[in-house]
DOLUM-655824 format. One record per atom (N, C-alpha, C): residue number from 1; residue in one letter; atom name; z negated, x negated, y. Coordinates in Angstrom, 2 decimals, always signed. Each point is the difference from the previous one (the first is absolute). Example, Ala and Ser with C-alpha at 12.3 -4.5 7.8 and 13.67 -1.06 7.14 Angstrom:
% residues 2
REC  nr rest atom      zz      xx      yy
REC   1    A    N   -7.80  -13.19   -5.69
REC   1    A   CA   +0.00   +0.89   +1.19
REC   1    A    C   +0.00   -0.90   +1.20
REC   2    S    N   +0.72   +0.35   +1.05
REC   2    S   CA   -0.06   -0.82   +1.19
REC   2    S    C   -0.73   +0.77   +1.09
END
This chain:
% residues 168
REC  nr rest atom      zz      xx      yy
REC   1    X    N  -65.38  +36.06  +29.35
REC   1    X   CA   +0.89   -0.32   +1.12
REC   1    X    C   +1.28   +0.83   -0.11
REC   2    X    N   +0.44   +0.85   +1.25
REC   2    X   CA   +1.36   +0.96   -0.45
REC   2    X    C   +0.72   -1.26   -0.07
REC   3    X    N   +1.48   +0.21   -0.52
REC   3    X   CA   +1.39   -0.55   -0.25
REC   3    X    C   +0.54   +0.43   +1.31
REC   4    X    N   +0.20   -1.54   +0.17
REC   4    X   CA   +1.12   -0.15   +1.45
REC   4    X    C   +1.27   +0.70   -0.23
REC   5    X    N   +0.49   +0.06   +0.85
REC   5    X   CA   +1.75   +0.73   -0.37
REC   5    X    C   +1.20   -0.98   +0.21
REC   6    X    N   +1.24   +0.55   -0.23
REC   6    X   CA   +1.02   -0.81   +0.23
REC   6    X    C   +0.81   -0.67   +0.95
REC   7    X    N   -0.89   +0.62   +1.05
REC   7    X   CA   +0.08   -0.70   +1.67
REC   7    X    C   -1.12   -0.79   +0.26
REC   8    X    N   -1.01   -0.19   -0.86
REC   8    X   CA   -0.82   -0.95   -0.11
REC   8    X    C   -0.08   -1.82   +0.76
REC   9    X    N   -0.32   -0.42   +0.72
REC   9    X   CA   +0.30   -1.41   +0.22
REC   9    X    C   +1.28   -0.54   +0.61
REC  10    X    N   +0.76   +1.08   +0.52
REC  10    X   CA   +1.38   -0.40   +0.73
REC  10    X    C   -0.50   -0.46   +1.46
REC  11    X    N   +0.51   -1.06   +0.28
REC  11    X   CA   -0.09   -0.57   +1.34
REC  11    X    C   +1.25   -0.15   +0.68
REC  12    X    N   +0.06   +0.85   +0.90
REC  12    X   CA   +0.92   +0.44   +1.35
REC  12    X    C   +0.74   -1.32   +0.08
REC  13    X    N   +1.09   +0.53   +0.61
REC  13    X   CA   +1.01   +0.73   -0.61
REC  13    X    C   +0.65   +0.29   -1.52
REC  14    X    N   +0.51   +0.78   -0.34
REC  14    X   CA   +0.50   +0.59   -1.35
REC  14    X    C   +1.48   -0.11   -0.33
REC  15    X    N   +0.60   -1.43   -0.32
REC  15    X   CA   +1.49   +0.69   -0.16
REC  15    X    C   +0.67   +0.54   -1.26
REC  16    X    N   +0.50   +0.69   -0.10
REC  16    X   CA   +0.05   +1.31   -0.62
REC  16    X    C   +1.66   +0.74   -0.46
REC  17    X    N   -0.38   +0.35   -1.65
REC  17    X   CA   +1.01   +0.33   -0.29
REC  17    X    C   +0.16   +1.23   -0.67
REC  18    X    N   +1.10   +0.96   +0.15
REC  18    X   CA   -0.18   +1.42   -0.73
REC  18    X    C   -0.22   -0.04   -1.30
REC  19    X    N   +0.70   -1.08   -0.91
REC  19    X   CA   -0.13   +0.20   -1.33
REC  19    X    C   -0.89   -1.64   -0.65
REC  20    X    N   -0.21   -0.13   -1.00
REC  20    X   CA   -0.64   -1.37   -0.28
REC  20    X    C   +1.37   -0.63   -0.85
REC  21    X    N   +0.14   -1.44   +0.73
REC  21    X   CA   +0.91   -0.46   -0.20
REC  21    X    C   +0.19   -0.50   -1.68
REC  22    X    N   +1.22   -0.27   -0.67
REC  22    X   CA   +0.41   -0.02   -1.07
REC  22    X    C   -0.46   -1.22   -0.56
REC  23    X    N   -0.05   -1.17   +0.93
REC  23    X   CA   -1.48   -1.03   -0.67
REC  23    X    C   -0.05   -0.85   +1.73
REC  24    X    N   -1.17   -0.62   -0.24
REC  24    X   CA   -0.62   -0.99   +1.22
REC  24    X    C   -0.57   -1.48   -0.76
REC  25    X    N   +0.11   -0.88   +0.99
REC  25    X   CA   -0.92   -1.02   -0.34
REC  25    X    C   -0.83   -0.55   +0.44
REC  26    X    N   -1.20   -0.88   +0.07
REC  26    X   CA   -0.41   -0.22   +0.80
REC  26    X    C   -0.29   -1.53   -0.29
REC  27    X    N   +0.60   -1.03   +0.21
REC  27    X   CA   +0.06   -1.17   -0.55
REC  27    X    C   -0.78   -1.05   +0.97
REC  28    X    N   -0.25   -0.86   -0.45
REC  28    X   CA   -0.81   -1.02   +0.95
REC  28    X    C   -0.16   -0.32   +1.45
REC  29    X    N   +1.67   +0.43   +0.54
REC  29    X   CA   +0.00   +0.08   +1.61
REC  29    X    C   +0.89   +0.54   +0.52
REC  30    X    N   -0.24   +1.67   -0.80
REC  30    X   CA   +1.22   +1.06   +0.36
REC  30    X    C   -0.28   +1.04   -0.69
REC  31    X    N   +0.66   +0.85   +0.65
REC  31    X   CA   -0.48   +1.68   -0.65
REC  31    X    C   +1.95   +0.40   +0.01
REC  32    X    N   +0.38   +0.50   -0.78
REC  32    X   CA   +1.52   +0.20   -0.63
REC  32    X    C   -0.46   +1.50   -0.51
REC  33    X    N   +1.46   +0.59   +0.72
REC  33    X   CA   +0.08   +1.53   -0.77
REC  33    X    C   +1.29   +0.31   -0.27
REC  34    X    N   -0.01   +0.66   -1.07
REC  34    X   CA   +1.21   +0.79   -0.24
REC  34    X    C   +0.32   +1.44   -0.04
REC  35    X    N   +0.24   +0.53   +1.26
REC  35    X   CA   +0.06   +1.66   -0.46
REC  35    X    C   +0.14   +0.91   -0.98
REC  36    X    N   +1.47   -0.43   -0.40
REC  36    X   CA   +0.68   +0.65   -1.33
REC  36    X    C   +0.47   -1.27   -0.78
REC  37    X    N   -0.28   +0.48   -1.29
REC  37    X   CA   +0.54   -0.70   -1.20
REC  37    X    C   +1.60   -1.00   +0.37
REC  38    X    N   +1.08   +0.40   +1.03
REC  38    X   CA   +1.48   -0.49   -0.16
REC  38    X    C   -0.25   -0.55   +1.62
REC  39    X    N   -0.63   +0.19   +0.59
REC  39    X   CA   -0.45   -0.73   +1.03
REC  39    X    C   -0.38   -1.04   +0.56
REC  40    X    N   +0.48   -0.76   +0.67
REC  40    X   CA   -0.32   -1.20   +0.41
REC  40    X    C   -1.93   -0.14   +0.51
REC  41    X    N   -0.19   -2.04   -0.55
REC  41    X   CA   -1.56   +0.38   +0.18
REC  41    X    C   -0.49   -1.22   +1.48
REC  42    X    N   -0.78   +0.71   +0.47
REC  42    X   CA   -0.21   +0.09   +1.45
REC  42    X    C   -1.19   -0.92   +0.13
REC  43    X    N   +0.15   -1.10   +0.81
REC  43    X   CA   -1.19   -1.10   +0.10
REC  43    X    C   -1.35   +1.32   +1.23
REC  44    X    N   -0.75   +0.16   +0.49
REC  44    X   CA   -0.49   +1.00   +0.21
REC  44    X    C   -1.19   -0.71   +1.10
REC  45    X    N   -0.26   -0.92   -0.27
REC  45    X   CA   -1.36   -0.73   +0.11
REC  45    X    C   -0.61   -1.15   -0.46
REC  46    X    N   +0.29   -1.45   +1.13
REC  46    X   CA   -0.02   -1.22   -0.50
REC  46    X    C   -1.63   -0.55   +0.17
REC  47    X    N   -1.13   +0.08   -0.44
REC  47    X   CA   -1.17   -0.30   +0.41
REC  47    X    C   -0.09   -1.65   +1.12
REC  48    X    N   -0.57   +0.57   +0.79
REC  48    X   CA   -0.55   -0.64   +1.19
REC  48    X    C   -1.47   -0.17   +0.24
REC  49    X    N   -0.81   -1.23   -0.34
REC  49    X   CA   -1.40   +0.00   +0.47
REC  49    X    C   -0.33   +0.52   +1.07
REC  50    X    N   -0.96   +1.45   +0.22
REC  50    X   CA   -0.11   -0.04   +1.59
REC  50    X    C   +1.35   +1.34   +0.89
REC  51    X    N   +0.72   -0.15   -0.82
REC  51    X   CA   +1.05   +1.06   +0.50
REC  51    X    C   +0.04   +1.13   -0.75
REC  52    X    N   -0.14   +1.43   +0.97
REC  52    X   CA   -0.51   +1.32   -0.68
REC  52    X    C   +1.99   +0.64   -0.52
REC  53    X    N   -0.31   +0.71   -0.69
REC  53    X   CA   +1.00   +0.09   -1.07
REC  53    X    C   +1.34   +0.65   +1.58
REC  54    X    N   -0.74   +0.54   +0.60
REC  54    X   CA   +1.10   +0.61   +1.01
REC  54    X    C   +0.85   -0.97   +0.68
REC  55    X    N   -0.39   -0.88   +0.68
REC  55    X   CA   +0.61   -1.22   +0.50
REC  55    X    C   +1.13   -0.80   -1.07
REC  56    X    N   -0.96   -0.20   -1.22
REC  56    X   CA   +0.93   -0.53   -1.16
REC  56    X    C   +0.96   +0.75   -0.49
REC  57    X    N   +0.16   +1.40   -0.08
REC  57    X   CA   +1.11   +0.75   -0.30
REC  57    X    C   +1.06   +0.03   +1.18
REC  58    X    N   -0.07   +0.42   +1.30
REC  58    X   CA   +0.59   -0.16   +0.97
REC  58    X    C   +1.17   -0.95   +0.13
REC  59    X    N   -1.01   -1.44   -0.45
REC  59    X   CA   +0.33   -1.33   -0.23
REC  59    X    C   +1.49   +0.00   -1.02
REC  60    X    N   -0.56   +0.31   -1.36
REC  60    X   CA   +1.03   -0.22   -1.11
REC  60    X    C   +0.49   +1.17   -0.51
REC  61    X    N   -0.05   +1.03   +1.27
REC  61    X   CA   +1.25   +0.88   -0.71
REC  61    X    C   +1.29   +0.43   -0.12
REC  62    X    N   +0.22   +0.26   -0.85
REC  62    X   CA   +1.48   -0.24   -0.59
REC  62    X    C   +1.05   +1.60   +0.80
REC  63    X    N   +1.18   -0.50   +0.22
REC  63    X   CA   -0.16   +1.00   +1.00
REC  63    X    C   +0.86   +1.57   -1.32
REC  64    X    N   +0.06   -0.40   -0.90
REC  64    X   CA   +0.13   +1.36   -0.34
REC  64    X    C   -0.87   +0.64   -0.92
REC  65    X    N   -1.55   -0.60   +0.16
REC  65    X   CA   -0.76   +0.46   -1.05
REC  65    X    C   -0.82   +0.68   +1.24
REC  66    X    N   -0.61   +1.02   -0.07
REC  66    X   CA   -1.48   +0.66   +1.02
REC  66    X    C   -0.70   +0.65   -0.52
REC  67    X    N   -1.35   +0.53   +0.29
REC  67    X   CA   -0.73   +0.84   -0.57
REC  67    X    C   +0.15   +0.91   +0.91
REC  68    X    N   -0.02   +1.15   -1.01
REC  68    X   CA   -0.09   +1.79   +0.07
REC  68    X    C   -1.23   -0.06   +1.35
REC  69    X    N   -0.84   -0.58   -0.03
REC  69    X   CA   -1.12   +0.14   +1.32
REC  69    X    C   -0.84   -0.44   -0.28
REC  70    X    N   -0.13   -0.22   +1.38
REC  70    X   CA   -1.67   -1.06   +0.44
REC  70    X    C   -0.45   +0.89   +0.69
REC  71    X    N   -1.52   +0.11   -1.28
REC  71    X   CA   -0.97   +1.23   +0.60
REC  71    X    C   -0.80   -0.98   +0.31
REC  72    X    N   -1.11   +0.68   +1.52
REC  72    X   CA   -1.13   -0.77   +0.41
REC  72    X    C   -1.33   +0.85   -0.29
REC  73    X    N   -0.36   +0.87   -0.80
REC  73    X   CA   -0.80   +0.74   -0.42
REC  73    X    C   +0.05   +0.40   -1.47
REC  74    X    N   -1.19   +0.83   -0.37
REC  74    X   CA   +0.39   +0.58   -1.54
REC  74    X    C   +0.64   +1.49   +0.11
REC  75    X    N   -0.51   +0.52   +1.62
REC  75    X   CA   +0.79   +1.69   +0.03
REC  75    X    C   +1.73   -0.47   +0.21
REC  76    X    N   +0.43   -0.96   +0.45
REC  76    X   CA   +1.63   -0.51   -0.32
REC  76    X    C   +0.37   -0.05   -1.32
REC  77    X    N   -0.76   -0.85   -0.53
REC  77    X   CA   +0.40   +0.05   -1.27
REC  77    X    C   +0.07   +1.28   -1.18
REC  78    X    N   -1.20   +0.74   +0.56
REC  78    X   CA   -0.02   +1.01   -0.89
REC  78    X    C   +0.80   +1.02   +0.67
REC  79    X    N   +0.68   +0.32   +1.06
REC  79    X   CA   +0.76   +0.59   +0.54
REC  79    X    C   +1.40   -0.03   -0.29
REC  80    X    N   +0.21   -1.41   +0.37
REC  80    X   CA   +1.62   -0.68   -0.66
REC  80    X    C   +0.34   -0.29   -1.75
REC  81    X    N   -1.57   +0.23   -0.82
REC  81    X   CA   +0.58   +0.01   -1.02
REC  81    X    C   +0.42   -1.21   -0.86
REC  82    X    N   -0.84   -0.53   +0.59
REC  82    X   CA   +0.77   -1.77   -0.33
REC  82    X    C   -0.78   -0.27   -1.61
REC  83    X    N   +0.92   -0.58   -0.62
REC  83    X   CA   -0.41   +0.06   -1.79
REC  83    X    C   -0.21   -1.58   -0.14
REC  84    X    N   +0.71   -0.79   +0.86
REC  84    X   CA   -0.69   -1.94   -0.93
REC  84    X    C   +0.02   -0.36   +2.04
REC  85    X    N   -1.07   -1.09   +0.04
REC  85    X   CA   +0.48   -0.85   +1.06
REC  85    X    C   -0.86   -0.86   +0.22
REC  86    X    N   +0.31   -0.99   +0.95
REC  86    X   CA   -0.81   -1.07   -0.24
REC  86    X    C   -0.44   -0.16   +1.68
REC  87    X    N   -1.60   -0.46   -0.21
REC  87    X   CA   -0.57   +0.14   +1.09
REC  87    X    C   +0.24   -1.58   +1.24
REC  88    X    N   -0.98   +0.37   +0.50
REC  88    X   CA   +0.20   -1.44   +1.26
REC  88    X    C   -0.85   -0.94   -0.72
REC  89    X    N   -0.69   +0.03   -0.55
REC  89    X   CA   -0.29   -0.95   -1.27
REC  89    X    C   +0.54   -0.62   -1.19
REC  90    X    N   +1.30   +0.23   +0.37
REC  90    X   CA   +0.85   +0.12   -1.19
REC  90    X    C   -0.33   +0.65   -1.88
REC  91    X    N   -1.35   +0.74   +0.60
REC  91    X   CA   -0.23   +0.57   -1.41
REC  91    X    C   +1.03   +1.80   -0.66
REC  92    X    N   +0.11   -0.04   -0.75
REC  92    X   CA   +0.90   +0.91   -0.88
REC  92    X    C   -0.80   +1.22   -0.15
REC  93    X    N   +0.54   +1.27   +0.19
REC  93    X   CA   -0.49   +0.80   -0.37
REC  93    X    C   +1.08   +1.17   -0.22
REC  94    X    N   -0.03   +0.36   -1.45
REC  94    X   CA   +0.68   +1.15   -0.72
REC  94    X    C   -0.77   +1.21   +0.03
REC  95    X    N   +0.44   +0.93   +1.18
REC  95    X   CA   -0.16   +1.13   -0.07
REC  95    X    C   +0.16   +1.21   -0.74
REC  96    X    N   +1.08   +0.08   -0.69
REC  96    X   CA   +0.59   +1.04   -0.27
REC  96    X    C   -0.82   +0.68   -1.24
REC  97    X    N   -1.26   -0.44   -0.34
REC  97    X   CA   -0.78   +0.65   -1.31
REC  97    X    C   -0.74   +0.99   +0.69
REC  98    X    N   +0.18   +1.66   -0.32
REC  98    X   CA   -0.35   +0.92   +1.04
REC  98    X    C   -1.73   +0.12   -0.09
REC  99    X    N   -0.62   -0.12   +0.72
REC  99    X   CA   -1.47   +0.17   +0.54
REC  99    X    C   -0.37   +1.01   +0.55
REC 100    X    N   -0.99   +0.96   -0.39
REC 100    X   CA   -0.73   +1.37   +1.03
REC 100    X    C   -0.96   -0.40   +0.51
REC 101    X    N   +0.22   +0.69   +1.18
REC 101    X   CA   -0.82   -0.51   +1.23
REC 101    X    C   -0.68   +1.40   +0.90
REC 102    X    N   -0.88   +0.19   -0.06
REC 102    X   CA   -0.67   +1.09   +0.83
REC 102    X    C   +0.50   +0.38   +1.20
REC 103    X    N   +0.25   +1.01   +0.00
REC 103    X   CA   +1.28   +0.42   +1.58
REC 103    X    C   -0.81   +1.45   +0.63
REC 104    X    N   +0.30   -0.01   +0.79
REC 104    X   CA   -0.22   +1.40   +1.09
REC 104    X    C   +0.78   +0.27   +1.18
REC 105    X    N   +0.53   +1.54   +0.04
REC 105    X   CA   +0.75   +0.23   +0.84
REC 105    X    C   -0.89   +0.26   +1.61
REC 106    X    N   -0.04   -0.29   +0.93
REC 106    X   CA   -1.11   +0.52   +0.91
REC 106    X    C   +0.83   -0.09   +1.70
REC 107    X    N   -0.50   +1.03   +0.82
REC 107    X   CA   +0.39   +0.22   +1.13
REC 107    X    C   -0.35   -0.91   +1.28
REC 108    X    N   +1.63   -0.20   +0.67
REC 108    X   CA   -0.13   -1.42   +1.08
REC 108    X    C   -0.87   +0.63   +0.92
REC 109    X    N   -1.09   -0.40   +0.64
REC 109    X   CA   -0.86   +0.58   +0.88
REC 109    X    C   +0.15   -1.18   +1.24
REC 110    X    N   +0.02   -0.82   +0.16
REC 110    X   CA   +0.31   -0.81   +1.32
REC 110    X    C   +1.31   -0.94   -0.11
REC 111    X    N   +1.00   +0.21   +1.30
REC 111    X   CA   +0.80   -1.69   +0.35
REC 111    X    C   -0.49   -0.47   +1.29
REC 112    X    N   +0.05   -1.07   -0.05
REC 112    X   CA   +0.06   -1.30   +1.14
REC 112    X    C   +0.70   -0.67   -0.09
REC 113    X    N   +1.37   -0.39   +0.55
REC 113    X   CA   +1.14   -0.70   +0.00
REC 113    X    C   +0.33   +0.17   -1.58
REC 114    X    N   +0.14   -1.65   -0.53
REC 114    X   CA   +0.46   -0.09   -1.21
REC 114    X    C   -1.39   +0.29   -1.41
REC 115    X    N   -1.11   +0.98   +0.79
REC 115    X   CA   -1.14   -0.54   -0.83
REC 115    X    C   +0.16   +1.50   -0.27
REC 116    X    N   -0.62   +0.70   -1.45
REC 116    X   CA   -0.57   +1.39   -0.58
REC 116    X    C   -0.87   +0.33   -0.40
REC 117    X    N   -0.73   +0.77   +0.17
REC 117    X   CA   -1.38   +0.06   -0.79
REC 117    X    C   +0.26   +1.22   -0.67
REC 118    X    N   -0.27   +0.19   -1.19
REC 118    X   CA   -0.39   +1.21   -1.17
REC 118    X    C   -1.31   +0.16   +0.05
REC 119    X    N   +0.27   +1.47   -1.07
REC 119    X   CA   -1.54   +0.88   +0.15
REC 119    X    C   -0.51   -0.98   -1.36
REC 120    X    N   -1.26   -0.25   -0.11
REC 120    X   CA   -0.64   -0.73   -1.20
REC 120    X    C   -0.03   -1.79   +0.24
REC 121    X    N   +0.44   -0.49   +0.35
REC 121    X   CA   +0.23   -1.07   +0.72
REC 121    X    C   -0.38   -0.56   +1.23
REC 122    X    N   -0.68   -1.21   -0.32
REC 122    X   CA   -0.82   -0.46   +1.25
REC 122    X    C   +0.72   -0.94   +1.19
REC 123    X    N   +1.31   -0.41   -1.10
REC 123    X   CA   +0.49   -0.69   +1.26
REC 123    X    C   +1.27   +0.11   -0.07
REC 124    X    N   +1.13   -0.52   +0.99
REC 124    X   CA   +1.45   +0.40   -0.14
REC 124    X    C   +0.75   -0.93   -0.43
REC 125    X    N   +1.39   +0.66   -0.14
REC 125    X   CA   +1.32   -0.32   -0.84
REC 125    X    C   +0.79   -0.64   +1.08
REC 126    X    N   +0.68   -1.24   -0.16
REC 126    X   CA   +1.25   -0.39   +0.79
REC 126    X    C   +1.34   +0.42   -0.34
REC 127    X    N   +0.28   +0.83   +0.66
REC 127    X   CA   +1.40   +0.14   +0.01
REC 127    X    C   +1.16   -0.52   +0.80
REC 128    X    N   +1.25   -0.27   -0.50
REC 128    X   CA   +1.02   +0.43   +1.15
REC 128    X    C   +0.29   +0.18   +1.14
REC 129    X    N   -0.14   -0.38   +1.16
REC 129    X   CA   +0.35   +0.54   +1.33
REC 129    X    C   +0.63   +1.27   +0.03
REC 130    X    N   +1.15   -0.20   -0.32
REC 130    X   CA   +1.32   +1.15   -0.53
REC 130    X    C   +0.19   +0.62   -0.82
REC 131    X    N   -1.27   +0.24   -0.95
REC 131    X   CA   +0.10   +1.03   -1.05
REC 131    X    C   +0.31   +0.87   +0.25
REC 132    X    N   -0.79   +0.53   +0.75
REC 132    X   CA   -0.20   +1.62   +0.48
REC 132    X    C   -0.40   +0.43   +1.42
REC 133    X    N   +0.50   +0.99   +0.77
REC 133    X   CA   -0.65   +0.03   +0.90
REC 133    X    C   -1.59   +0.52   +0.33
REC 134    X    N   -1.54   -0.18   +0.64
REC 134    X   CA   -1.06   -0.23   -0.63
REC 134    X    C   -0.54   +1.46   -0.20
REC 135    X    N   +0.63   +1.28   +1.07
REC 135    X   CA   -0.04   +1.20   +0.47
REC 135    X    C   +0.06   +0.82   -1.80
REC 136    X    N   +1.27   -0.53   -0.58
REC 136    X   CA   +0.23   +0.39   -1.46
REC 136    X    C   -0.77   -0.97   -1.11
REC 137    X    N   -0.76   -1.00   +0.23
REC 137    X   CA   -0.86   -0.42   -0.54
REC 137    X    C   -1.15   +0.94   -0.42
REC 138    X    N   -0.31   +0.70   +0.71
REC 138    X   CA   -1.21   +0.30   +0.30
REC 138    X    C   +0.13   +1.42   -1.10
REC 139    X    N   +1.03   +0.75   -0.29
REC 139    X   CA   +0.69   +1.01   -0.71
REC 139    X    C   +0.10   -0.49   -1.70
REC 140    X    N   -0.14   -1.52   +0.17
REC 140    X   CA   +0.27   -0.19   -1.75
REC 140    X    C   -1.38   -0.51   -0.32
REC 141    X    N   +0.32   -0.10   -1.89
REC 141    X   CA   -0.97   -0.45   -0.60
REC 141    X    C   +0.35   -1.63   -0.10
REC 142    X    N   -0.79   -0.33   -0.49
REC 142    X   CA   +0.52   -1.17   -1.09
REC 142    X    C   -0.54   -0.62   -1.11
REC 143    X    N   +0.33   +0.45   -0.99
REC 143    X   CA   -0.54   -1.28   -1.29
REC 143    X    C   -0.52   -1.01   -0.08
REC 144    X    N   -1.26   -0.57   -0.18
REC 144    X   CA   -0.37   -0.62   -0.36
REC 144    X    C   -0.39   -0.84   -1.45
REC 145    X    N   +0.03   -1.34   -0.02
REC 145    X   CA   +0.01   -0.57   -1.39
REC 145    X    C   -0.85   -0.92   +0.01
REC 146    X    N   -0.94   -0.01   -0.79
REC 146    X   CA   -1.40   -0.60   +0.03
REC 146    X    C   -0.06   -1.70   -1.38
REC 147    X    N   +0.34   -0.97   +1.27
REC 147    X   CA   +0.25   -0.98   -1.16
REC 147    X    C   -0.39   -1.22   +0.37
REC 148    X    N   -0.92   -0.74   -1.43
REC 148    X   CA   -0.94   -1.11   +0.50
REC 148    X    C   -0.79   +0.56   +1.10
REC 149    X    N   -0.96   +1.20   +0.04
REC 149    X   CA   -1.37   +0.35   +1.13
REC 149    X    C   +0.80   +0.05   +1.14
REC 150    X    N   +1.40   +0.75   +0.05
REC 150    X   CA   -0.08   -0.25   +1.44
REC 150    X    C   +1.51   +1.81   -0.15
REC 151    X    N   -0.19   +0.26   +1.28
REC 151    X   CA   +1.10   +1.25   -0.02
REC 151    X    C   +1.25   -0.65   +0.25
REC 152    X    N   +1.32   +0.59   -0.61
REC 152    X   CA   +1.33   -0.68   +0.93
REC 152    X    C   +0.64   +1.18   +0.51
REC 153    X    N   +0.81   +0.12   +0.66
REC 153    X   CA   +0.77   +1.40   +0.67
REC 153    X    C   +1.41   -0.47   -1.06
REC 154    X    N   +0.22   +0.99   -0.56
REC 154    X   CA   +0.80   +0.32   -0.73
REC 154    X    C   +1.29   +0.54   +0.05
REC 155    X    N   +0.27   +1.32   +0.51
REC 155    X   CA   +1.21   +0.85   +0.66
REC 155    X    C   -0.75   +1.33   +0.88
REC 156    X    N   +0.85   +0.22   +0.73
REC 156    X   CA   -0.29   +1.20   +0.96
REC 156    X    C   +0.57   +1.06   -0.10
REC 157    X    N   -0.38   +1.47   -0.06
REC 157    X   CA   +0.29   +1.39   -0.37
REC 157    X    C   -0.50   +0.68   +0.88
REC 158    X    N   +0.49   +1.25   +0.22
REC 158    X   CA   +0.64   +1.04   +0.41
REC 158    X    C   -1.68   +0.82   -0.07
REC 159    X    N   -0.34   -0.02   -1.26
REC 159    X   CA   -0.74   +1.26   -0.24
REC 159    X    C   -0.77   -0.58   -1.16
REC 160    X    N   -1.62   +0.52   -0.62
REC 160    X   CA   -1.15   -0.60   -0.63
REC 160    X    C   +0.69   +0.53   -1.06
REC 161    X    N   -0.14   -1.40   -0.82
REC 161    X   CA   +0.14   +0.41   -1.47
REC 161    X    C   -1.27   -0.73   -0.82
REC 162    X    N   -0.63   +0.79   -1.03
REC 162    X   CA   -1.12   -0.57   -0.64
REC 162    X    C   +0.37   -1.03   -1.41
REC 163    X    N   -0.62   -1.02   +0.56
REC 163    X   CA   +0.31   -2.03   -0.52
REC 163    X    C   -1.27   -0.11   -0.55
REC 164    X    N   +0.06   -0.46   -0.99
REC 164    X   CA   -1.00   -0.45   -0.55
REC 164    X    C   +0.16   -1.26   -0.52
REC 165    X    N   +1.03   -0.62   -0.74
REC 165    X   CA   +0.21   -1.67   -0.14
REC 165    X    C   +1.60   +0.11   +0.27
REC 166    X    N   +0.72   -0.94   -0.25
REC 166    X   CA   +1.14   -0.51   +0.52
REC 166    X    C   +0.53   -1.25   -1.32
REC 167    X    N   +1.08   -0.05   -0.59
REC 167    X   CA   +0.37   -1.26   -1.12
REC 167    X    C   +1.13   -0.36   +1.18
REC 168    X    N   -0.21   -1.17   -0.04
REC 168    X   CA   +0.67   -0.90   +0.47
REC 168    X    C   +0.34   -1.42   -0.54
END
């Protein structure tokens, strides 16, 4: 059986932090973080039977604690870089242990509104409305990152460069 990766089992949404915080807890009916060591520690997440972690954060948050971002995908996450966060399941996941992942650079061959299709690829990428306009779409490549059996769109370039894996 291959080994799952470190985006493994995250259920949408992702909230998300640049660095992994200096300690967390996760106690009987609450999830508590502390960014930095001299930092105040942040109630985060009060468990609710039945209530998905988004509603419950909304609910009890504190107004000067936030997360770095709420990704709704794994190409967000692996885009934004996000190193600890905790999902809509309220489950934990520490990113920041670097993982290689099979990558390829390959040429945008179709847009349709917010949709792309690449060469090698059977089906398309959601993007942005406002990324780009679709005329200069069609002029770039883009990276791809191949994780848990599935491709993610990665970043977009100018011109083919030869990818063979990617640490992330």
């Amino acid at each position: 059986m291959k080994a799952r990766s470190k985006f493994y089992g995250i259920h949408y949404p992702l909230f998300g932090l640049r660095e992994v915080p200096y300690n967390y807890s996760i106690g009987l009916d609450s999830i508590t973080i502390q960014k930095q060591e001299d930092k105040k520690i942040y109630v985060v997440d009060t468990f609710k039977k039945g209530v998905p972690l988004l509603a419950r954060y909304v609910a009890v948050k504190e107004d000067d604690f936030s997360f770095d971002f709420t990704c709704l995908s794994t190409s967000q996450v692996i885009t934004k870089k996000v190193k600890w966060g905790i999902d809509s399941k309220a489950n934990i996941y520490n990113l920041s242990k670097k993982q290689t992942f099979k990558a390829r650079n390959v040429p945008i061959i179709e847009v349709k509104g917010n949709l792309i299709w690449v060469a090698t690829v059977s089906y398309p990428f959601k993007i942005q409305n406002n990324l780009i306009d679709n005329k200069e779409l069609l002029d770039q490549f883009l990276t791809i990152v191949y994780v848990d059996e599935v491709w993610q769109p990665f970043k977009f370039t100018s011109f083919s460069e030869q990818i063979e894996e990617i640490t992330l």
